[in-house]
Structure formats: structure tokens, C-alpha cells
C-alpha positions in Angstrom: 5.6 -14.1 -5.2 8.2 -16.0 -7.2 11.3 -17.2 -5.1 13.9 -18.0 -8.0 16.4 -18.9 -5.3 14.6 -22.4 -4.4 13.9 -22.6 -8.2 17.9 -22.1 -9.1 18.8 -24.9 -6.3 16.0 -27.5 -7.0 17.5 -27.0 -11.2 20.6 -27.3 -10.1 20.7 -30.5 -8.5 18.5 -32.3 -10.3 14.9 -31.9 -8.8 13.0 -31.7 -11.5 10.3 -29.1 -10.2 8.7 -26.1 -11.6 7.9 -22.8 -9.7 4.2 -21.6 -10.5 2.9 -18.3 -8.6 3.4 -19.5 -4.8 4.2 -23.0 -4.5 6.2 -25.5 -6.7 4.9 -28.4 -8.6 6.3 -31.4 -7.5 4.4 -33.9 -10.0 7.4 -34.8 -12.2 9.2 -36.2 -9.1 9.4 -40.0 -8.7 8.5 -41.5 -4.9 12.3 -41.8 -4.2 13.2 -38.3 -5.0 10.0 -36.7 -3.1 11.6 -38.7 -0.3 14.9 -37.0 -0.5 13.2 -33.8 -0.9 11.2 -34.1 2.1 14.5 -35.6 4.1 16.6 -32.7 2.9 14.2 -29.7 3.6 13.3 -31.6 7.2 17.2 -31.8 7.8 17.7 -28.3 6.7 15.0 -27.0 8.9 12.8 -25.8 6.0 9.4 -24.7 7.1 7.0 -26.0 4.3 3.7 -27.7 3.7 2.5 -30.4 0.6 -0.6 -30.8 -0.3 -0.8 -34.0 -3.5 1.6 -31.6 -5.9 1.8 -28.7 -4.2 5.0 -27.7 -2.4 4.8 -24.6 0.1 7.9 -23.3 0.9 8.0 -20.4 3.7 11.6 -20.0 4.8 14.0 -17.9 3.2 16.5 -20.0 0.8 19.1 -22.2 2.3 23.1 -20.8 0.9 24.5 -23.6 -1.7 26.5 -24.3 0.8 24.2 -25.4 3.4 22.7 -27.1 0.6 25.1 -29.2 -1.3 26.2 -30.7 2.3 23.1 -32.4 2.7 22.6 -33.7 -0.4 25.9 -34.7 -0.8 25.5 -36.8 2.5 22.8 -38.2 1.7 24.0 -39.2 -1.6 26.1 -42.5 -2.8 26.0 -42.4 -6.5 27.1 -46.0 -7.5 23.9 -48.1 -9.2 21.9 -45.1 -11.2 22.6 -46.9 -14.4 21.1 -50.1 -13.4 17.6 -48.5 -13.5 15.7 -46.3 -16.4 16.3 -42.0 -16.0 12.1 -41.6 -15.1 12.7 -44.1 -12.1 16.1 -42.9 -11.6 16.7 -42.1 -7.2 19.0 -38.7 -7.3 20.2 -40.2 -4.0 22.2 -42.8 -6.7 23.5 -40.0 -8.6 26.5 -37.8 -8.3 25.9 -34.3 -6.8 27.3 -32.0 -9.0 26.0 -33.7 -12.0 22.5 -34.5 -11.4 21.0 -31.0 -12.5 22.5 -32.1 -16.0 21.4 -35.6 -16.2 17.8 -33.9 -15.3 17.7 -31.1 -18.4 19.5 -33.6 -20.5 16.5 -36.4 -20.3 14.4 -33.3 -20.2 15.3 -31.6 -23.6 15.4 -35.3 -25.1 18.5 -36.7 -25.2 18.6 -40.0 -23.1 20.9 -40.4 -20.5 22.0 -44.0 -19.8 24.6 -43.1 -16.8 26.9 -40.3 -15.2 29.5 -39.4 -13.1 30.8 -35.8 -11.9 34.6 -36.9 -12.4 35.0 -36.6 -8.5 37.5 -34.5 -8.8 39.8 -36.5 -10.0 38.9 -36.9 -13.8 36.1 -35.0 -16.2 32.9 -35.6 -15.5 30.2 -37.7 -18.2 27.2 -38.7 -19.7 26.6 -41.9 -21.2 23.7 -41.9 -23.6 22.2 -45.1 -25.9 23.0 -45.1 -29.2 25.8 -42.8 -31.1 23.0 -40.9 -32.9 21.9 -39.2 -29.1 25.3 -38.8 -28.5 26.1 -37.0 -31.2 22.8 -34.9 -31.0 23.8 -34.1 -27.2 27.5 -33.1 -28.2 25.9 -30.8 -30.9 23.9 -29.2 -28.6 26.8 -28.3 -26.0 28.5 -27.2 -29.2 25.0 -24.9 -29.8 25.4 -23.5 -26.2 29.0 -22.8 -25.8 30.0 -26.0 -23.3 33.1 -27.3 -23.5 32.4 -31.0 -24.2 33.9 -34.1 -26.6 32.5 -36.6 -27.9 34.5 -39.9 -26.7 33.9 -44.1 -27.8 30.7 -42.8 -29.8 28.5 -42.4 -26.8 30.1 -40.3 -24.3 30.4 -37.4 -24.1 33.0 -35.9 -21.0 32.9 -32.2 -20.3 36.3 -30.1 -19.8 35.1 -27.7 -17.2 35.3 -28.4 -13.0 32.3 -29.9 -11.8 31.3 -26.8 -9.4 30.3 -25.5 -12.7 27.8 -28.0 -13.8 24.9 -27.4 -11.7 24.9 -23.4 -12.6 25.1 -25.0 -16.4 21.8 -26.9 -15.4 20.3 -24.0 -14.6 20.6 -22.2 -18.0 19.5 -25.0 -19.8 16.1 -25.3 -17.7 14.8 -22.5 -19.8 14.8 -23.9 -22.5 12.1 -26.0 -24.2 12.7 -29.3 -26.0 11.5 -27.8 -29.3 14.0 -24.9 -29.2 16.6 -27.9 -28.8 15.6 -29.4 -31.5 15.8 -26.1 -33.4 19.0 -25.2 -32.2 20.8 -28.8 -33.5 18.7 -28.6 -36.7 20.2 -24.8 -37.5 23.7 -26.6 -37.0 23.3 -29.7 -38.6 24.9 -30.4 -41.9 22.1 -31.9 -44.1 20.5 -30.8 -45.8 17.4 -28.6 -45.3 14.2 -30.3 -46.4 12.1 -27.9 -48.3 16.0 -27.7 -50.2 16.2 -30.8 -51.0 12.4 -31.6 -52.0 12.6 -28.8 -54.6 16.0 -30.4 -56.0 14.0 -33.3 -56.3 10.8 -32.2 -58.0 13.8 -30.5 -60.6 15.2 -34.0 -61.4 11.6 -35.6 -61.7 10.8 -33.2 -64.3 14.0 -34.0 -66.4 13.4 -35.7 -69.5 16.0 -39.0 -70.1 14.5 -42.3 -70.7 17.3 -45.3 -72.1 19.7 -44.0 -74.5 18.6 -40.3 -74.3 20.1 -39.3 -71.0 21.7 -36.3 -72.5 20.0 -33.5 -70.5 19.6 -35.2 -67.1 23.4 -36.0 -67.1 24.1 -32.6 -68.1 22.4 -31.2 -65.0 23.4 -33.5 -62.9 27.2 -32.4 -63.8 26.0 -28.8 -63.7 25.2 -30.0 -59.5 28.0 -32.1 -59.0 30.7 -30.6 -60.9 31.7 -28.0 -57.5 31.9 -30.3 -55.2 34.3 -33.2 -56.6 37.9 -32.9 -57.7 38.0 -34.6 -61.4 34.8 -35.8 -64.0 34.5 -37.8 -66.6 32.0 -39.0 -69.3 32.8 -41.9 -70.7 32.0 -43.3 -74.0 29.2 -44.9 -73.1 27.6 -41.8 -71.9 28.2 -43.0 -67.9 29.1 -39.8 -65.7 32.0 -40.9 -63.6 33.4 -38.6 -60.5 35.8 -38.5 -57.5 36.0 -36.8 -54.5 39.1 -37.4 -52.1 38.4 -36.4 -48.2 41.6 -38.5 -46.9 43.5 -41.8 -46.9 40.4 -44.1 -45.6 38.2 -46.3 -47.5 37.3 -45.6 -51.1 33.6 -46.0 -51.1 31.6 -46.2 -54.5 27.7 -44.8 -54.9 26.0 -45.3 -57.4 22.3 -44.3 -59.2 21.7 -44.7 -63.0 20.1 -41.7 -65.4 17.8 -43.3 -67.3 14.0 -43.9 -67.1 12.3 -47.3 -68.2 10.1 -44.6 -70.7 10.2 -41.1 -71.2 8.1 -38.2 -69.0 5.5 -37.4 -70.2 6.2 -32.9 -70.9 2.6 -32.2 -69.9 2.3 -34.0 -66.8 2.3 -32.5 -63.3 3.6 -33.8 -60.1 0.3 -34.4 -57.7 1.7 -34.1 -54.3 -0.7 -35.4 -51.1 1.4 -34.5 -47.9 4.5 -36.9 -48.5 3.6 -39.5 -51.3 4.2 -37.6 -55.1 2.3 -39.2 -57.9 2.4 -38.1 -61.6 -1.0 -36.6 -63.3 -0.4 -39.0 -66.7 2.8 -41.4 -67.3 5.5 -42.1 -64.7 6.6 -40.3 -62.2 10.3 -41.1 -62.8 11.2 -41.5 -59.2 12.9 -44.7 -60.5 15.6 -43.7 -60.1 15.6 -39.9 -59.8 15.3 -40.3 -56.4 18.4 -42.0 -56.2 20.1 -38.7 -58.1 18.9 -36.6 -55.5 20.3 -39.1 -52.9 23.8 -38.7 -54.4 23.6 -35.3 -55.2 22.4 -34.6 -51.3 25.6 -36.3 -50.3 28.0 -34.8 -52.4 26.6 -31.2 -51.4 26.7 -32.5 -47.4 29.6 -34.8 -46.9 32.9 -32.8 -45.2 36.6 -33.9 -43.9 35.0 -34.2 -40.5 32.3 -36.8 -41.3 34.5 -39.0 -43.5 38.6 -39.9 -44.0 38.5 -41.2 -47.7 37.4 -41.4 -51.4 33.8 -41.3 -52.8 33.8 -42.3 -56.5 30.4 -41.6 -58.1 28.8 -43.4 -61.3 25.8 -42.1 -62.7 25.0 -45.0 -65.3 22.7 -45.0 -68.7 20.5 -47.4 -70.5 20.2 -49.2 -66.6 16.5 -50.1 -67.7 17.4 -52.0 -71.0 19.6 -54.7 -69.3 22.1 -52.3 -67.0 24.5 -51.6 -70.4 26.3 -48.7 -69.3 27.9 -50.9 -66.1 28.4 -53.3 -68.1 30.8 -51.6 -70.1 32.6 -49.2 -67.7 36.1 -49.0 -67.8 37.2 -51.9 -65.4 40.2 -49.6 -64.2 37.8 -47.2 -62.2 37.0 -50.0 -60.1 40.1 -51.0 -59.0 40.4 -49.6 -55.4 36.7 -49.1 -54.5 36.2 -50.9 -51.4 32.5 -50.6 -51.0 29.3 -49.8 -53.3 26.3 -48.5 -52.1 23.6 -48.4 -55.1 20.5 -46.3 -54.4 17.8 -48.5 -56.8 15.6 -49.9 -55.1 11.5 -49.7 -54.3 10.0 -49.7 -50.9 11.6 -48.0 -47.9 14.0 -49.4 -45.7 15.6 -52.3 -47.8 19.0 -53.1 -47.9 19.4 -55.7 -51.1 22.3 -58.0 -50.2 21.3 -60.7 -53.3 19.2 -61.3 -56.4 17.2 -63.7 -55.2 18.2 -66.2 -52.4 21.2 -67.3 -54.4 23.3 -64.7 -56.3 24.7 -62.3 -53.4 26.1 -59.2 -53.5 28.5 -59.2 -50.2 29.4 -61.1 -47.7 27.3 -62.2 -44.9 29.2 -60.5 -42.6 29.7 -57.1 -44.8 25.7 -57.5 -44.9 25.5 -57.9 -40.7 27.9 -55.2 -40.2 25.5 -52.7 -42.2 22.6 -53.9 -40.5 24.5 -53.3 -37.1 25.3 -50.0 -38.4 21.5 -48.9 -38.8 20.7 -50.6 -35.2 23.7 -48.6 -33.8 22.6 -45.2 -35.8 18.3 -45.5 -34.8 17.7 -46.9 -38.4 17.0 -50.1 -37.2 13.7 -50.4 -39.5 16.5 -50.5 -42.3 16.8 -54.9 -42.9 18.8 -56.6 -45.3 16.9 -58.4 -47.9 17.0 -60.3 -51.5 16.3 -58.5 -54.0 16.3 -58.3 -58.2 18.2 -57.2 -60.8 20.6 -53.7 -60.4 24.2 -52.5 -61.2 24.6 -53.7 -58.0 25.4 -57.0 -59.8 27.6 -55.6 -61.8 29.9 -54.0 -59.1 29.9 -57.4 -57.1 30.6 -59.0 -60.4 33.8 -57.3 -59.8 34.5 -58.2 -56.5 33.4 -55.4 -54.4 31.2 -55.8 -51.1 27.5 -53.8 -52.7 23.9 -53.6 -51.4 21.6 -51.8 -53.2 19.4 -49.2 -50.9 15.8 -48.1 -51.2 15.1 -44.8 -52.5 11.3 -44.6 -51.8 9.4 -45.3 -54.7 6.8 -47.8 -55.7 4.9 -49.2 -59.1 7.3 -48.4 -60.6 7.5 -48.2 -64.6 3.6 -48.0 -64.1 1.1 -44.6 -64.1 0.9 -45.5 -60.7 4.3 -45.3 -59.6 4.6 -43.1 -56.5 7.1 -41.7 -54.3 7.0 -41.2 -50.9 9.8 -38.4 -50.8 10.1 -38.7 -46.8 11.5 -42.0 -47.1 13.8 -40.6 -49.6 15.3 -37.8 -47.6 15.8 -40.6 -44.8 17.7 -42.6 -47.4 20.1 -39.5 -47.8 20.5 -40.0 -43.8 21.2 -43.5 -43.9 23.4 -43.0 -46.9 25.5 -40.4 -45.0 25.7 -43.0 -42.0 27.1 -45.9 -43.9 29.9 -43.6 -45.6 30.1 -42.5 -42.2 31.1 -45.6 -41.1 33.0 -46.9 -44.2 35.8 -47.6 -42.0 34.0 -49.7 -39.6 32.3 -51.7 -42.9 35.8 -52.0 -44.4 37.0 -53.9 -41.4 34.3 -56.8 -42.0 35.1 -57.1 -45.8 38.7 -58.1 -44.2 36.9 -61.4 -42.6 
């Protein structure tokens, strides 16, 4: 027979334990919490027996009350964020917000340290990077719990603590998948399949150098709603702004043309992730950066980012980067930033061509890399690199990298694209301009 009561206080206050037909399976509980277990059921004169995992429990239910007093005396709550949350003594947590701390590390999000406010100010979780912290503020968003998100990762919750444990208790049925779900159905990328299928479009656009007439029409058909003013200039170069606020004006950037033109009878071979082309190129180079900027331009809001985004779709890139070489200087005046998605592999940040020629500054190119540590990118390196229009832009003075977009063997038959790696550098993409403010700070020194 199920006793929910034990169930509802064990949740509550942070005992991880699970209630199966007529005992509770204590397995999940370190040796310091099975010892404050055992000391709080002995001092509230619980008659029960354990056998290895089994806890028997044959008293009626102890009153919150009766409950909470013990715990709360046997409970200091000053060092649980020297040690990690699976070794983590409840005894070193605070009462009122131990049930949380338990289904927070349970549904995923990491928990670094806590505190129930003590009356006297909110309670919080601490968590590791911004990206959890974010996630975890989503997901009180998701289940209606007043929280904000506070120095990028805390997250302080504007209810009394009294309330937390009962909050603790609705969350513990819920699994760690239908978490995941629930942040995914708010999050403001795009979907996958959506963006795959706007990919597979632009890699079977026709547009090698010097006939990028149809690609850059579509790619203004896709851009056109969600910037405020467009141009084509007369070199053919799609030009575009979009103005969020009065932060940074950041530039990206992808060029239109392919090294030689796509072959019309072709087909895309896809096995699981990595596309390859049935005869000629694929074209990934650099279609996949397209669909990189495009992905941002349909995702990026007033709440992620306080500025400008100037786009520049170039031509003839292939046959010695001519359309950025003769772009109006004028559009480049105020840009503070570029971010140019051209390059092969995955997870390359190009700060130089070669070891000399650089892009940025040293410590534009450490702040970027701090940003991708910071975000859980942190497989995303700085590196030298070859020829772009990221050379151009720094030609100009602005602080560039160029970003890879996924593909390899490129201008070969055998050029492939593995389209995962793509969508993750629509992520990072979004994180950088994201952080445009932070990455303008370090161009100041």
C-alpha cells in the first residue's frame, strides 16, 4: 500500500528516495544522508526496518511540523558548496531549500550551491556555467515559478521559502526527458528538422562566381521580413541591417558564390548527419554559412541582444574575395565586430591567415574563446587559418574571426557536410552576438 505522505516529506526536503509498492528505495542516498535519515526517523520515533535498499516504514506519517524541527536541528547549512551535489550531506544544506537542490540536479541542471534566503532575503541556486543557468530559469519560466536570472548564474526565487519544499514536490514527477522537452518547446532556435530543410534548399541553389543571381534573390526573399533596410550593391553584394538597440553594431558575414556550379542532376546523399553530393560539389562551401545567417536573422530578438546586425552576403568570394573588395567603405564605418561563417572543420575560430597576418587582437581572440568556455562550447579554439573576407573586414580595422560552418573537401566531389556541426555553429553564432557587449569591451584594450 502506497503512503504518499512519507513520499511528499522525503521530496520535499531533499531525500532523494522513491516509494515502490511497500517500502522505499533508499539506493540514491549517499552514506551521510542515510545517516540523517536514520538519526531523524530514530529521533522522531519512527518504527521501521532496512534491509541493503529497502526502507520499511510502519508508523503513521510524522505532521511537517514535527518534521521540519528535526531536520532543521540537525542541520547547519554553511560548506555544501565546497563538495560535488552526488556527495553533497543535506545536513550542510538549508532546510527549506534542499527538496529543490535535489529535483534540480535530478532533472539535469547542476547545482553548484544554495541558500533558502533565511528569511531575510530570496532564496538561490548557483549553477556552473551561464548556459545551465539559463536552461534552469527557462524551466521555472515553463512551470510557472517566479524566478530571475541574476550575475548569469543565479538564479533567486521571489516566493517565501515555506513554499519551496511543496515546489519540490511537483517537480519530482517529472522525468529529465520531459524537462528537456519542456525548455526545447520554449526555446527560441530554431527547430532542427526546420532548419535542415532550409539548408538542403540553399544546397540545391545554383550560383557559382559571377552568377549568384538566383541564390541572392532567395536569400532576400528569407531575409527581407526580418531586417529594417536592403540593399544590392553594384557589385551584386546583398547588404542588410537590422537595429535591436543602442549596443554594439556587430557585422556577419557569408559570401553567395560556389568555387563551380551544381551540378542540376545531382542529389544530396545523406548518412545520419554527414550530406555528400551524388556527382560534383556539394556546395556547403559556403551555403552552410547562408543558412547560419539566415537561422539568426529568423531567431535573434530585443531580449537576446541591445544593438545593430549588418549582414553582407558577398559574390565572386572564390575568384579572389572581389565583391569585399569593393564594398562601399561607408557601410563599414561603425561595425564594431565581424563574425564570418567560412570556414571547414568544426569548431574553429580563425583569428589569422597564417601565423602572421591577424585578424583581431589577441585579447578580442581570448575573450571569444572565454565566451565558448563560459557558454559549454569550449571544444570551439581559436586557430590560424587561410584566406576569407575576413581579411578584408580586418583590412579595415574591425576585430573579425572567421567561424566553421561544417564542411570539408571542399571544392572537391568529395566535399561533405556534417550539418550537426552546422546547426551548432548557428548556436555559437547566437552566443557571440549574445555577448557582443562583453566582446566590445576587449576591443577597447
Amino acid at each position: 500500500m502506497k503512503n504518499t505522505k512519507w513520499q511528499s516529506l522525503f521530496t520535499q526536503f531533499g531525500f532523494d528516495i522513491t516509494e515502490e509498492g511497500s517500502h522505499f528505495n533508499v539506493s540514491r542516498l549517499n552514506t551521510d544522508n542515510m545517516a540523517l535519515l536514520d538519526t531523524m526517523l530514530k529521533q522522531l520515533n519512527v518504527s521501521y526496518s532496512l534491509y541493503r535498499t529497502k526502507l520499511h516504514i510502519v508508523s503513521d506519517t510524522v505532521t511537517e511540523v514535527e518534521w521540519i524541527q528535526v531536520q532543521q536541528r540537525l542541520t547547519d547549512g554553511h560548506t555544501e558548496m565546497l563538495v560535488p551535489y552526488d556527495k553533497l550531506p543535506l545536513a550542510k544544506t538549508d532546510l527549506y531549500i534542499a527538496g529543490l537542490v535535489t529535483q534540480f540536479n535530478r532533472l539535469g541542471f547542476t547545482t553548484t550551491y544554495s541558500c533558502d534566503g533565511h528569511n531575510n532575503n530570496r532564496a538561490y541556486l548557483g549553477f556552473p556555467t551561464r548556459v545551465i543557468a539559463r536552461n534552469a530559469a527557462k524551466f521555472c519560466e515553463c512551470i510557472q515559478l517566479p524566478a530571475t536570472l541574476n550575475r548569469n548564474t543565479v538564479i533567486s526565487f521571489q516566493t517565501k521559502r515555506e513554499d519551496l519544499p511543496a515546489i519540490a514536490d511537483k517537480m519530482s514527477t517529472m522525468t529529465k526527458e520531459e524537462a528537456y522537452k519542456l525548455i526545447q518547446s520554449d526555446s527560441l532556435l530554431l527547430p532542427k528538422d526546420e532548419y535542415y530543410a532550409q539548408l538542403e534548399t540553399l544546397l540545391n541553389i545554383p550560383g557559382a562566381s559571377g552568377n549568384e543571381g538566383r541564390i541572392r534573390k532567395y536569400v532576400r526573399e528569407q531575409l527581407l521580413p526580418y531586417v529594417d533596410r536592403m540593399t544590392v550593391d553594384q557589385a551584386g553584394n546583398l547588404l542588410a541591417i537590422k537595429k535591436y538597440g543602442q549596443g554594439p553594431t556587430v557585422l556577419i558575414n557569408a559570401h553567395l558564390d560556389t568555387v563551380e556550379e551544381i551540378d542540376s542532376m545531382r542529389t544530396i546523399v545523406k548518412q545520419q548527419h554527414i550530406w555528400t553530393s551524388s556527382e560534383g560539389i556539394l556546395g556547403a562551401d559556403d551555403r552552410a554559412g547562408i543558412n547560419v545567417l539566415l537561422g539568426i536573422a529568423k531567431t535573434l530578438t530585443k531580449k537576446q541582444f541591445n544593438g545593430t546586425i549588418k549582414y553582407i552576403f558577398t559574390v565572386e568570394e572564390e575568384i579572389g574575395l572581389c565583391g569585399a573588395r569593393v564594398l562601399d567603405e561607408s557601410f563599414l564605418w561603425d561595425i564594431d565586430m565581424a563574425f564570418v561563417v567560412d570556414r571547414r572543420h568544426t569548431s574553429d575560430i580563425v583569428v589569422s591567415r597564417g601565423e602572421a597576418a591577424r585578424f583581431c587582437t589577441v585579447s578580442f581572440a581570448r575573450a571569444i574563446e572565454r565566451v565558448a568556455a563560459l557558454e559549454e562550447f569550449s571544444d570551439w579554439k581559436t586557430t590560424p587559418g587561410g584566406s576569407s573576407d575576413t581579411a578584408i573586414w580586418a583590412s579595415h580595422g574591425i576585430q573579425s574571426v572567421n567561424l566553421s560552418a561544417g564542411y570539408d573537401f571542399e571544392h572537391t566531389d568529395m566535399e561533405q557536410l556534417d550539418v550537426q556541426a552546422n546547426y551548432e555553429a548557428y548556436e555559437f553564432l547566437l552566443t557571440l552576438i549574445e555577448n557582443a557587449g562583453y566582446l566590445r569591451q576587449r576591443t577597447l584594450q
